[in-house]
N, CA, C and O atoms as a GROMACS GRO file, in nm:
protein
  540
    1UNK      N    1   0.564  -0.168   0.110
    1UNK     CA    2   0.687  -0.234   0.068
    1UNK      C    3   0.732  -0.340   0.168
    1UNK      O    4   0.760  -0.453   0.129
    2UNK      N    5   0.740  -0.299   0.325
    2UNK     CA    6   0.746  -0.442   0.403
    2UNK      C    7   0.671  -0.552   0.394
    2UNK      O    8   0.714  -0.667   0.397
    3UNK      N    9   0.556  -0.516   0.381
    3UNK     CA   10   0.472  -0.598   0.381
    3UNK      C   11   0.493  -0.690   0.262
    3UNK      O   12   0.488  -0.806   0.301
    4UNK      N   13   0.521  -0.681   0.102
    4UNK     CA   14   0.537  -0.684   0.017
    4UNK      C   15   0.640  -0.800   0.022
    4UNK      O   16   0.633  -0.909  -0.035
    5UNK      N   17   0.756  -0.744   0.120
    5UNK     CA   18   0.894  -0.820   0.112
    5UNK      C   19   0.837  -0.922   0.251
    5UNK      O   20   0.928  -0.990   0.297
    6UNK      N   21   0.755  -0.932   0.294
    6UNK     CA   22   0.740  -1.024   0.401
    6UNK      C   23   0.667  -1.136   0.320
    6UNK      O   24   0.715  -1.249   0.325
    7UNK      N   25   0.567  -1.114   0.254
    7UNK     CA   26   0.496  -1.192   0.171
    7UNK      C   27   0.615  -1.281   0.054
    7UNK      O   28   0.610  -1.399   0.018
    8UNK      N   29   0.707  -1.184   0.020
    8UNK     CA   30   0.783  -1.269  -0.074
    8UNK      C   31   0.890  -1.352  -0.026
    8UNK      O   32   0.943  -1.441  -0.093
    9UNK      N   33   0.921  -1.322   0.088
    9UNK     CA   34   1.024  -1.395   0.185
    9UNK      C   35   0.967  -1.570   0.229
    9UNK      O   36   1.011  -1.685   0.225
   10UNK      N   37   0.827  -1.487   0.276
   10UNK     CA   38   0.753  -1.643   0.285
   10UNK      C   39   0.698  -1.717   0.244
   10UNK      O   40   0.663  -1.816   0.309
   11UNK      N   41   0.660  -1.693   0.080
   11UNK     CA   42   0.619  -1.720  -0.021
   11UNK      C   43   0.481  -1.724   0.036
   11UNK      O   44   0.450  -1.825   0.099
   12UNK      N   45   0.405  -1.638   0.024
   12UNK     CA   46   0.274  -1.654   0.088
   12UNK      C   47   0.173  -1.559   0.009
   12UNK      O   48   0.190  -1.438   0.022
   13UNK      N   49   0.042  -1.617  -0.093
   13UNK     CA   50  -0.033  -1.563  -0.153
   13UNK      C   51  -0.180  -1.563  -0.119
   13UNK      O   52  -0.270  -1.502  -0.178
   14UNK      N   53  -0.193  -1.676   0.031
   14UNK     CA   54  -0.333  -1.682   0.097
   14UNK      C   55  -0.342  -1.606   0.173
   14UNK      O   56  -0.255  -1.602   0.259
   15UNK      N   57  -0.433  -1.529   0.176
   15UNK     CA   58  -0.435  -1.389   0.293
   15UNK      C   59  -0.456  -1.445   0.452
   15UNK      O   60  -0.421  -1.368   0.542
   16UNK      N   61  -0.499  -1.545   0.481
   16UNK     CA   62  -0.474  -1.612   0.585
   16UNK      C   63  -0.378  -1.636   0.609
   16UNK      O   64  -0.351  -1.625   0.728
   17UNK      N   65  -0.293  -1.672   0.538
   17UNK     CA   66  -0.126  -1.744   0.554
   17UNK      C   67  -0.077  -1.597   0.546
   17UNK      O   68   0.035  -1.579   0.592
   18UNK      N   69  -0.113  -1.536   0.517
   18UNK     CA   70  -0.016  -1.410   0.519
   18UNK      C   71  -0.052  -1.383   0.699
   18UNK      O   72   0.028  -1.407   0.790
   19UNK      N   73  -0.183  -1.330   0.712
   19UNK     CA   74  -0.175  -1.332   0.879
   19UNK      C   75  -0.113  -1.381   0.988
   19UNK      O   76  -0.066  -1.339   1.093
   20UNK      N   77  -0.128  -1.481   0.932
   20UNK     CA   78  -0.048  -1.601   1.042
   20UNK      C   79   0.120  -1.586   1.043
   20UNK      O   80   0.192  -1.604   1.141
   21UNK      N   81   0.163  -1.547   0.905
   21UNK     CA   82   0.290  -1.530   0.893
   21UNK      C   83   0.384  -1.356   0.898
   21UNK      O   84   0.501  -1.319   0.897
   22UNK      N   85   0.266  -1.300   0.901
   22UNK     CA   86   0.325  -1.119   0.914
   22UNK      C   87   0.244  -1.037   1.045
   22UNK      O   88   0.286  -0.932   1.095
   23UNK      N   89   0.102  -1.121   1.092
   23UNK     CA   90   0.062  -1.051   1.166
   23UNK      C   91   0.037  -1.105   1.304
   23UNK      O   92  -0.003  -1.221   1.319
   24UNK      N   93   0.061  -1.017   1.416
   24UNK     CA   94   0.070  -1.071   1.535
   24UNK      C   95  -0.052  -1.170   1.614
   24UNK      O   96  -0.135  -1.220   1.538
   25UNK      N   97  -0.060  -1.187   1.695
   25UNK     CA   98  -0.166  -1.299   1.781
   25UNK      C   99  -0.291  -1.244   1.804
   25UNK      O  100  -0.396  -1.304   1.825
   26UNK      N  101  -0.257  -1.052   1.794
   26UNK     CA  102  -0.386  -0.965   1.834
   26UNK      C  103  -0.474  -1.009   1.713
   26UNK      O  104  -0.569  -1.087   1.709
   27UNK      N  105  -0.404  -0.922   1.597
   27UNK     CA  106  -0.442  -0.958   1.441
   27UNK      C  107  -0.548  -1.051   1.412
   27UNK      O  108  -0.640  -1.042   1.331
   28UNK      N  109  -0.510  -1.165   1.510
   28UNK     CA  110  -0.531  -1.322   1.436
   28UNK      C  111  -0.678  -1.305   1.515
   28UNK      O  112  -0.785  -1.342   1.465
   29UNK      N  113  -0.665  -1.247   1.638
   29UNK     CA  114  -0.768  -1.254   1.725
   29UNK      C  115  -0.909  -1.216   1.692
   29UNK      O  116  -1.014  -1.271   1.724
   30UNK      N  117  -0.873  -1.060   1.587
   30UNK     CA  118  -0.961  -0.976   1.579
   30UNK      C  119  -1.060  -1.051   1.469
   30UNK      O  120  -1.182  -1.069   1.471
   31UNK      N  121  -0.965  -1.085   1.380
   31UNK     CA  122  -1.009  -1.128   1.246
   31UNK      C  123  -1.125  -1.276   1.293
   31UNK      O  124  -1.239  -1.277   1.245
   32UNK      N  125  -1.087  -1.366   1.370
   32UNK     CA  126  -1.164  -1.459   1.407
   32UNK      C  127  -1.236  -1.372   1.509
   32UNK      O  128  -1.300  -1.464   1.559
   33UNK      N  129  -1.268  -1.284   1.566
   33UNK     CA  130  -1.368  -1.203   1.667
   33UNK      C  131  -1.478  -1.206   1.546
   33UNK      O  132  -1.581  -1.274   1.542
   34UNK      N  133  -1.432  -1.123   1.457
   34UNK     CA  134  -1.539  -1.057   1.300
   34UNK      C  135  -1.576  -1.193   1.285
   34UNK      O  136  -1.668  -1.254   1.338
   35UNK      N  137  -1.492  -1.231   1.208
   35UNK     CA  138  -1.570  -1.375   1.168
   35UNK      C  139  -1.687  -1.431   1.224
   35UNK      O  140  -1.793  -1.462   1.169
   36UNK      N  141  -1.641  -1.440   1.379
   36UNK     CA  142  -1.733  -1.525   1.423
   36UNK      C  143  -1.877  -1.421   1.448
   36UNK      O  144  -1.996  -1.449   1.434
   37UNK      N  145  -1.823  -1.313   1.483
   37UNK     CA  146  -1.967  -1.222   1.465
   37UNK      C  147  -2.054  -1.243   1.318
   37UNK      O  148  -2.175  -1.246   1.296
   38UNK      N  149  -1.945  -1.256   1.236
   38UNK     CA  150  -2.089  -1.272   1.074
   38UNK      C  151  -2.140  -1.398   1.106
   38UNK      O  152  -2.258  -1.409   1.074
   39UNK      N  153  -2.065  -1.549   1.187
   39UNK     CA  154  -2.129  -1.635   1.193
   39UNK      C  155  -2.270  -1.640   1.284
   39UNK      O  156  -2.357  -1.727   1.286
   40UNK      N  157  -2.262  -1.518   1.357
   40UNK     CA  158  -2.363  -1.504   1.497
   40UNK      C  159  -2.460  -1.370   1.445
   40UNK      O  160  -2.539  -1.316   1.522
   41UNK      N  161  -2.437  -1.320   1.280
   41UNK     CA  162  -2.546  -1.226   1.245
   41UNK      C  163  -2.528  -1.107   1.379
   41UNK      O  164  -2.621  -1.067   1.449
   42UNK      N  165  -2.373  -1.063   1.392
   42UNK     CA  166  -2.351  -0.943   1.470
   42UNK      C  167  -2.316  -0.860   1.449
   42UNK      O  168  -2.212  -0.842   1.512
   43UNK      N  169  -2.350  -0.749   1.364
   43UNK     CA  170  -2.329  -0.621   1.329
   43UNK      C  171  -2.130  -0.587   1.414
   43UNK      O  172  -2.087  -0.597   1.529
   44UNK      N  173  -2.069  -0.549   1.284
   44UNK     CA  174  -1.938  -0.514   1.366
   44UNK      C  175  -1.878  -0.360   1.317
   44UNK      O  176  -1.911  -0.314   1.208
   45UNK      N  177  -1.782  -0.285   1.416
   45UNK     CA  178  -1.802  -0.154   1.351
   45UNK      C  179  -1.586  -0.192   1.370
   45UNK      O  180  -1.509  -0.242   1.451
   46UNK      N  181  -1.582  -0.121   1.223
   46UNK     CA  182  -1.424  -0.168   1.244
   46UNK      C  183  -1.371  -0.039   1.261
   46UNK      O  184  -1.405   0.063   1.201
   47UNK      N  185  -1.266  -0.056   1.369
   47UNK     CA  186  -1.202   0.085   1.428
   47UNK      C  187  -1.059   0.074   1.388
   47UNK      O  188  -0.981  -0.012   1.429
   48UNK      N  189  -1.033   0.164   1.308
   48UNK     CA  190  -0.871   0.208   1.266
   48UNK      C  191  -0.812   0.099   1.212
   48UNK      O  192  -0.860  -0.014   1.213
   49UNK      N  193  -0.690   0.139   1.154
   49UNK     CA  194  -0.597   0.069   1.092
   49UNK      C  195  -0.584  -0.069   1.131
   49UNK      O  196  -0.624  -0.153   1.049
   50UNK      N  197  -0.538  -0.106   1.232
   50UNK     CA  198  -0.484  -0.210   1.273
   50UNK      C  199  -0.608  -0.321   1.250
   50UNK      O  200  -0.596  -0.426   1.186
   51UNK      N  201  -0.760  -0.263   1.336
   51UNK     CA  202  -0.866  -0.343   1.294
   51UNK      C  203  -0.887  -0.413   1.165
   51UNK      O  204  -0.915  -0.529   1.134
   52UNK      N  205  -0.859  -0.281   1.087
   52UNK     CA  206  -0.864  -0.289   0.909
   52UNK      C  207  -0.831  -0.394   0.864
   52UNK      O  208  -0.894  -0.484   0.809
   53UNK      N  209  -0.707  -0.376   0.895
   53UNK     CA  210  -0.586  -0.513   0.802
   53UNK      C  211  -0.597  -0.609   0.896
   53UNK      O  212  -0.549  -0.710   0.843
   54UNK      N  213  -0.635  -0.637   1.012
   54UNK     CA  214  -0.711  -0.760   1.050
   54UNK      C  215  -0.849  -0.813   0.973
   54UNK      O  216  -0.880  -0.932   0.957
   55UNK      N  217  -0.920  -0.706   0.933
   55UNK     CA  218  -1.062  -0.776   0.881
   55UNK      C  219  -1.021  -0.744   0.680
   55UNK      O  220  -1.086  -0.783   0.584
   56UNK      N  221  -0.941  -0.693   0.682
   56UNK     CA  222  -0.900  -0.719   0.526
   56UNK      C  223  -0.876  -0.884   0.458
   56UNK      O  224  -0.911  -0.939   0.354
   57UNK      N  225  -0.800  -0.924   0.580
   57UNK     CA  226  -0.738  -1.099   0.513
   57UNK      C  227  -0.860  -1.157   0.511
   57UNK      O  228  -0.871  -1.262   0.448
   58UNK      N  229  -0.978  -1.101   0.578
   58UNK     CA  230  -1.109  -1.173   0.593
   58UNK      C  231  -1.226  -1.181   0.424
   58UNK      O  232  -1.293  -1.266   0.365
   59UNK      N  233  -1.191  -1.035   0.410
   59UNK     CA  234  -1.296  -0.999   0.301
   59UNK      C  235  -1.154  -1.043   0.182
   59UNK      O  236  -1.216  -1.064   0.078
   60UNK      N  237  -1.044  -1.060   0.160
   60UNK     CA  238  -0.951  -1.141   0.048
   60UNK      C  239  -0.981  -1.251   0.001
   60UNK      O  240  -1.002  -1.304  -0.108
   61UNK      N  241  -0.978  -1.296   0.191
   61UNK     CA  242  -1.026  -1.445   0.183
   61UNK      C  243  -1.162  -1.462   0.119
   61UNK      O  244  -1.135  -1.496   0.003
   62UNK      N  245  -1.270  -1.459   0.128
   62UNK     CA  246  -1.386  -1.447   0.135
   62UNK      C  247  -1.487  -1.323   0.077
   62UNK      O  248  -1.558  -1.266   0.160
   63UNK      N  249  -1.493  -1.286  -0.049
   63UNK     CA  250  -1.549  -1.178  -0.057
   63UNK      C  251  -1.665  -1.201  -0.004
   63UNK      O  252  -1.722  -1.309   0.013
   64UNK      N  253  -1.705  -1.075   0.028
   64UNK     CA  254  -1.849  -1.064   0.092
   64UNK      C  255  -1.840  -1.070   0.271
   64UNK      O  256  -1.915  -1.013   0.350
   65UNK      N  257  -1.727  -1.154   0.298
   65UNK     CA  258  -1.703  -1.166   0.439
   65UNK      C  259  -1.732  -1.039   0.531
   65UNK      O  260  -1.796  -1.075   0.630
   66UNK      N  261  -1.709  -0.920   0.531
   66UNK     CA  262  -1.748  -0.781   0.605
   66UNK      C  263  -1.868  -0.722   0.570
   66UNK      O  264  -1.882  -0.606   0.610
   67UNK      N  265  -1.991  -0.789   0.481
   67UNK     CA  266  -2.084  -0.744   0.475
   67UNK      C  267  -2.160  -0.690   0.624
   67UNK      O  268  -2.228  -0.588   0.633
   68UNK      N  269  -2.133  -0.774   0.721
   68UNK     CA  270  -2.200  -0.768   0.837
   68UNK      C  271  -2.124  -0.632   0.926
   68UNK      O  272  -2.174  -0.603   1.035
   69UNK      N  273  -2.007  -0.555   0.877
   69UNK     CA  274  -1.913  -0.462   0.931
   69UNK      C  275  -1.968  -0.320   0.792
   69UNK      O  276  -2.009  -0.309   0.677
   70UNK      N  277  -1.924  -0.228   0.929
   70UNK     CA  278  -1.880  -0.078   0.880
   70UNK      C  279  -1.792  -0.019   0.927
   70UNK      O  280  -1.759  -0.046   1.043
   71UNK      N  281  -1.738   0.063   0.867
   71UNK     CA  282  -1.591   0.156   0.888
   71UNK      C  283  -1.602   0.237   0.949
   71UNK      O  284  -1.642   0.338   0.892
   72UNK      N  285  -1.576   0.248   1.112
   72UNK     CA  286  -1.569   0.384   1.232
   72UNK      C  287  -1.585   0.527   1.154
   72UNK      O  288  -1.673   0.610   1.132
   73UNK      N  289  -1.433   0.503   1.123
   73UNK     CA  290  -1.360   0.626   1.128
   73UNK      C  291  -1.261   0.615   1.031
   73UNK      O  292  -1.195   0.512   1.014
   74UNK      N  293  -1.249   0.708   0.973
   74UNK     CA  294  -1.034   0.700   0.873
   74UNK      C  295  -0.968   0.768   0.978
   74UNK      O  296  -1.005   0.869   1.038
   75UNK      N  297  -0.865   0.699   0.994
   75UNK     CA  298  -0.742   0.686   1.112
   75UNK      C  299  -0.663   0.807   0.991
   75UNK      O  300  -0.687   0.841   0.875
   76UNK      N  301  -0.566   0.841   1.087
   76UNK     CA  302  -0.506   0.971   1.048
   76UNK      C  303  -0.371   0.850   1.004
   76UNK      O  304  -0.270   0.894   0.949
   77UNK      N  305  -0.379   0.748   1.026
   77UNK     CA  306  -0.280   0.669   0.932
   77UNK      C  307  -0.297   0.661   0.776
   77UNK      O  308  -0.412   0.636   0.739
   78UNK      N  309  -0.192   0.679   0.668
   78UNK     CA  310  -0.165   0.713   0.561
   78UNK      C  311  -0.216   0.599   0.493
   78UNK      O  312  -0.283   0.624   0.393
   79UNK      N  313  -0.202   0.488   0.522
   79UNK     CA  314  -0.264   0.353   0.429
   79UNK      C  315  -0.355   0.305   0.473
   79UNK      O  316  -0.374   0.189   0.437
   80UNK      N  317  -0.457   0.367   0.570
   80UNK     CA  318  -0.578   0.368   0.630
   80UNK      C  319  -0.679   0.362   0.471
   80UNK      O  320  -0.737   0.268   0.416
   81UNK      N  321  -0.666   0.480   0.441
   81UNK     CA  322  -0.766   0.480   0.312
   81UNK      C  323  -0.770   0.388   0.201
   81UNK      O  324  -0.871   0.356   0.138
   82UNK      N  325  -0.637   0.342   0.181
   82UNK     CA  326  -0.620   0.233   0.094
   82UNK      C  327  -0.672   0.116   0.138
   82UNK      O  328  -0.757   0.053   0.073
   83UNK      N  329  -0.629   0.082   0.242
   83UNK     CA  330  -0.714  -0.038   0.278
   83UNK      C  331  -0.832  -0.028   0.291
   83UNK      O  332  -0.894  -0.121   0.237
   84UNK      N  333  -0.912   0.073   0.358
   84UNK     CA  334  -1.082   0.046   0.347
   84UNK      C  335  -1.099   0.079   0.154
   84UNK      O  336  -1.197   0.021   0.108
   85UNK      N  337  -1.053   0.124   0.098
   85UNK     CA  338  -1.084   0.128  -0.033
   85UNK      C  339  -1.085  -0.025  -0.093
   85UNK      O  340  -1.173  -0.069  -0.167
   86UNK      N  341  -0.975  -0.096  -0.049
   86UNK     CA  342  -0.979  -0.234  -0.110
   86UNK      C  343  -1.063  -0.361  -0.028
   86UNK      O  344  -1.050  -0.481  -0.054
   87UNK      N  345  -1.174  -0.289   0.103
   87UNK     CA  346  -1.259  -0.364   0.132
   87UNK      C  347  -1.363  -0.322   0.085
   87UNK      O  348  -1.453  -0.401   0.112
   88UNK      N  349  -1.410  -0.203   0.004
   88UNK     CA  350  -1.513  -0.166  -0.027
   88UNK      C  351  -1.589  -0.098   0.149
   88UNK      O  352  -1.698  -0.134   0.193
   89UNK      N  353  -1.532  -0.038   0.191
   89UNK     CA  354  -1.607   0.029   0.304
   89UNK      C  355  -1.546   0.204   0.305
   89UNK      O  356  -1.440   0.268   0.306
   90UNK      N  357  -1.687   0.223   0.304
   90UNK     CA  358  -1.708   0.395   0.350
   90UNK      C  359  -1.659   0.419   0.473
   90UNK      O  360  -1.705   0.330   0.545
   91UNK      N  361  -1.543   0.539   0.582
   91UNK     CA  362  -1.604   0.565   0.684
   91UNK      C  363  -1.714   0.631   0.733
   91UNK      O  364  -1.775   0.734   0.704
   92UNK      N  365  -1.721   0.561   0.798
   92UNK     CA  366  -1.878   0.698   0.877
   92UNK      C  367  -1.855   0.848   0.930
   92UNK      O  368  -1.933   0.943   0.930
   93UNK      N  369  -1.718   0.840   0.977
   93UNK     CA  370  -1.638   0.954   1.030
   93UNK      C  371  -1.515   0.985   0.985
   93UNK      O  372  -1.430   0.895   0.982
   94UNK      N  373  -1.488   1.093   0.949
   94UNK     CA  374  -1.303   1.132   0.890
   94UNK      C  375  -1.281   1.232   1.030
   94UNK      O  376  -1.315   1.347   1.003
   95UNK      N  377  -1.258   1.224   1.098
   95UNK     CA  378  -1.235   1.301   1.228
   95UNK      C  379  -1.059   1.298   1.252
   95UNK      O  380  -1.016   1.370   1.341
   96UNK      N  381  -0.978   1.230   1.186
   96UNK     CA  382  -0.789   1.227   1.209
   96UNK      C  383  -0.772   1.182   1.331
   96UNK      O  384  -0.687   1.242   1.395
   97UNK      N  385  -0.862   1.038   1.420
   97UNK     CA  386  -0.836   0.975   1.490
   97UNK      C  387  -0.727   0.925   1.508
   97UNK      O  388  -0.677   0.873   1.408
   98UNK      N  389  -0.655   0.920   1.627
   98UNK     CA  390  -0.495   0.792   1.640
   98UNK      C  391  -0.511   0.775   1.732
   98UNK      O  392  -0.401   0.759   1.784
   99UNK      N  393  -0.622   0.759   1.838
   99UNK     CA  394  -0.586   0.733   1.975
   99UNK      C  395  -0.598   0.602   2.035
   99UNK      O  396  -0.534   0.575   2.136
  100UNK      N  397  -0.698   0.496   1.965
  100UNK     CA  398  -0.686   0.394   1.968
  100UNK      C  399  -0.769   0.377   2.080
  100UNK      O  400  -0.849   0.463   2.117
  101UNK      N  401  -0.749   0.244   2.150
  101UNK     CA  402  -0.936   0.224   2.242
  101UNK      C  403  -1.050   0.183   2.182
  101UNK      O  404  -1.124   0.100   2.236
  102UNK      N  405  -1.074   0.233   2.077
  102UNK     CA  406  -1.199   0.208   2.042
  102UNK      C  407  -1.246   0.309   2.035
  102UNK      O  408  -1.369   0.323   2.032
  103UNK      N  409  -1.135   0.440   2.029
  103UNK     CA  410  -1.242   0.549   2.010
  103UNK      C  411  -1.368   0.597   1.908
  103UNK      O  412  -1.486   0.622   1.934
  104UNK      N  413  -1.278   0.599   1.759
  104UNK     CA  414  -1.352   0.629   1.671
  104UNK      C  415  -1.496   0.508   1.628
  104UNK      O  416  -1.597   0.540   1.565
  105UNK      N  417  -1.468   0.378   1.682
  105UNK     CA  418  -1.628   0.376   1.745
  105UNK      C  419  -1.708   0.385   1.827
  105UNK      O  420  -1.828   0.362   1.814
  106UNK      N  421  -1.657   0.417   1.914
  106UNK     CA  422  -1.709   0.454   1.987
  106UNK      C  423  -1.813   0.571   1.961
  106UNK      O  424  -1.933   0.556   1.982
  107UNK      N  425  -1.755   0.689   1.913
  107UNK     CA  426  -1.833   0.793   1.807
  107UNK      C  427  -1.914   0.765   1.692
  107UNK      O  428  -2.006   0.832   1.645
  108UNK      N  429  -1.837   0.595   1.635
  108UNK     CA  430  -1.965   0.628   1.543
  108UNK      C  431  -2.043   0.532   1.572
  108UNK      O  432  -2.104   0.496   1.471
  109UNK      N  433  -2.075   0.466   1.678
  109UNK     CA  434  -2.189   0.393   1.748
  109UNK      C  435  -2.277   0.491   1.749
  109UNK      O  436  -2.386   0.452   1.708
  110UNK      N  437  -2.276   0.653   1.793
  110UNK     CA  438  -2.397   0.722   1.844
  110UNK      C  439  -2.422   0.769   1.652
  110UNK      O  440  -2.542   0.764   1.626
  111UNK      N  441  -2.370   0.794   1.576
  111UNK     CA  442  -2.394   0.809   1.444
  111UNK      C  443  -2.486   0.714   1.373
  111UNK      O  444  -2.565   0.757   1.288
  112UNK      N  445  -2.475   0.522   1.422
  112UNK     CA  446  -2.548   0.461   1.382
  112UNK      C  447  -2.688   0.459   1.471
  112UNK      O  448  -2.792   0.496   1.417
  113UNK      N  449  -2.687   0.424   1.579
  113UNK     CA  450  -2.765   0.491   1.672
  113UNK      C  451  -2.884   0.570   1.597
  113UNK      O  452  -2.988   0.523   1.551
  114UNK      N  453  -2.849   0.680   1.596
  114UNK     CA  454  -2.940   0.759   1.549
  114UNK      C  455  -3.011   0.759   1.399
  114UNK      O  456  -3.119   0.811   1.370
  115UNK      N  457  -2.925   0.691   1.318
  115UNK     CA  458  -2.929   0.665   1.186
  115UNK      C  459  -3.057   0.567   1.233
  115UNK      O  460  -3.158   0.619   1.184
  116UNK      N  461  -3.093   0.451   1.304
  116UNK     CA  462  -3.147   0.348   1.300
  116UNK      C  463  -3.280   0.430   1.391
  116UNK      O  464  -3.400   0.406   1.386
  117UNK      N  465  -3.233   0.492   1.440
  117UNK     CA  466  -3.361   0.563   1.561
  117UNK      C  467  -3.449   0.686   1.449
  117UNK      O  468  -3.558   0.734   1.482
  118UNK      N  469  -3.372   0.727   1.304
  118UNK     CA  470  -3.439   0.812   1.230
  118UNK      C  471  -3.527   0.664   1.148
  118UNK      O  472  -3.649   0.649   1.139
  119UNK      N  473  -3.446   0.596   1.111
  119UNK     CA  474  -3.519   0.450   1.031
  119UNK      C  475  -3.613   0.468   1.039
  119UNK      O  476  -3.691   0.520   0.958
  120UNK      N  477  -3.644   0.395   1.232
  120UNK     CA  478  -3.729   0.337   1.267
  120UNK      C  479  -3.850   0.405   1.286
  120UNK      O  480  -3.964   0.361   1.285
  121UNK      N  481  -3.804   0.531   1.308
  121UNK     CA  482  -3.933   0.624   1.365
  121UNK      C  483  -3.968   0.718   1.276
  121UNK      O  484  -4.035   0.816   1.308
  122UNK      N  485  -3.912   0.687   1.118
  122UNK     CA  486  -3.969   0.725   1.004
  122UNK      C  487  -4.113   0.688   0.985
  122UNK      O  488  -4.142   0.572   1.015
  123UNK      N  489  -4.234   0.785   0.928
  123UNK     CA  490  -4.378   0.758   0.886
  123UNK      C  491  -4.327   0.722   0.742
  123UNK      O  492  -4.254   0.788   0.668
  124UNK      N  493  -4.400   0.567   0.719
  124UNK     CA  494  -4.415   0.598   0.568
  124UNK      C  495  -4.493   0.741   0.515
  124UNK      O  496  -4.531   0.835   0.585
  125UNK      N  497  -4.503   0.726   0.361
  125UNK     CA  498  -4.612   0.807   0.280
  125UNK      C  499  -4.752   0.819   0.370
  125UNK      O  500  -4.802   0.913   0.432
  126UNK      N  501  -4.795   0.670   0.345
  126UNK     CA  502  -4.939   0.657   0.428
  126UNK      C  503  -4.951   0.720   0.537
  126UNK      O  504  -5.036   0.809   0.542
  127UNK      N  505  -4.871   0.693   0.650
  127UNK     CA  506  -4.868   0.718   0.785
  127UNK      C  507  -4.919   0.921   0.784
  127UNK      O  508  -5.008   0.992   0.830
  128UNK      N  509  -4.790   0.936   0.698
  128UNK     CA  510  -4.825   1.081   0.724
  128UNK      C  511  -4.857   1.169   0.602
  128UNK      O  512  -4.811   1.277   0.566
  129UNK      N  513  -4.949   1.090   0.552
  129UNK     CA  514  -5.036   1.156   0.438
  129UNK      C  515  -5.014   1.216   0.311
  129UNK      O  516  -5.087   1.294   0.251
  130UNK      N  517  -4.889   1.164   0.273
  130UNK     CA  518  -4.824   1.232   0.161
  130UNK      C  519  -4.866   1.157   0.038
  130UNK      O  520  -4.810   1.048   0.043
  131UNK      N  521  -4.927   1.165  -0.051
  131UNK     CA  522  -4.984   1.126  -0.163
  131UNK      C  523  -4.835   1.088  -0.319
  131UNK      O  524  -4.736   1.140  -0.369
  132UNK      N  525  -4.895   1.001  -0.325
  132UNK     CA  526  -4.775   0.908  -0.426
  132UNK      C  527  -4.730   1.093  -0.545
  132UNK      O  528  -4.824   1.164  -0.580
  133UNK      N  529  -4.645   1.115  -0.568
  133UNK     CA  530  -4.552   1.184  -0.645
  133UNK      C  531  -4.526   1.312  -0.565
  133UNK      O  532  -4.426   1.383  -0.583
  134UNK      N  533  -4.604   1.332  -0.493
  134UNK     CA  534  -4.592   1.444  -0.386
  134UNK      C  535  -4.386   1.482  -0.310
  134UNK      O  536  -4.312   1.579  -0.292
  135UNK      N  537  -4.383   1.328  -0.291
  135UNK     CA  538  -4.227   1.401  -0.222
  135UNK      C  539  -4.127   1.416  -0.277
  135UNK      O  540  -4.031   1.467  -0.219
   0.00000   0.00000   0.00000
């Protein structure tokens, strides 16, 4: 609802212009951090709320824009879920994080980590002898 009445106060329907006009200097920061990581093909892991609705005005702006991002963690904040729902991102972790830092990626860095270390060091079929309808 603030948010709502901030947008209608300033007449503002570009999700950029909404940033610039409801969200602070950090906000502005993060969102051009992401950005410029999809411009540099840099994998980004978005941590909690605040991250969120920084990289939300991004994927509004721009669908497709957070392809290069995944979702830490769901923050034990209440409109946490709503917003990764309206970027189209899964978390990796529901753990009721609030501590902020960077924790909850911090945790799920070793989640991807390993996800990429099972990838990689997967045998195909061939490798390890498993014959086509077998698995």
């Amino acid at each position: 609802d603030v948010v709502a009445s901030g947008l209608a106060l300033h007449e503002v329907s570009d999700p950029l212009e909404a940033l610039r006009c409801l969200g602070g200097r950090e906000l502005a920061a993060m969102a051009g951090a992401i950005a410029a990581a999809r411009a540099h093909r840099i994998p980004v892991i978005l941590d909690g709320f605040i991250c969120t609705a920084a990289a939300a005005t991004l994927e509004k702006s721009v669908p497709g824009a957070l392809d290069h991002a995944v979702a830490g963690h769901l923050s034990a904040e209440d409109a946490h879920r709503k917003m990764l729902d309206g970027i189209g991102k899964e978390p990796l972790l529901q753990l009721g994080l609030r501590l902020g830092e960077g924790s909850g990626a911090a945790l799920a860095i070793g989640v991807l980590k390993g996800a990429i270390a099972c990838h990689s060091g997967m045998a195909t079929f061939a490798e390890a002898g498993v014959a086509a309808g077998e698995a």
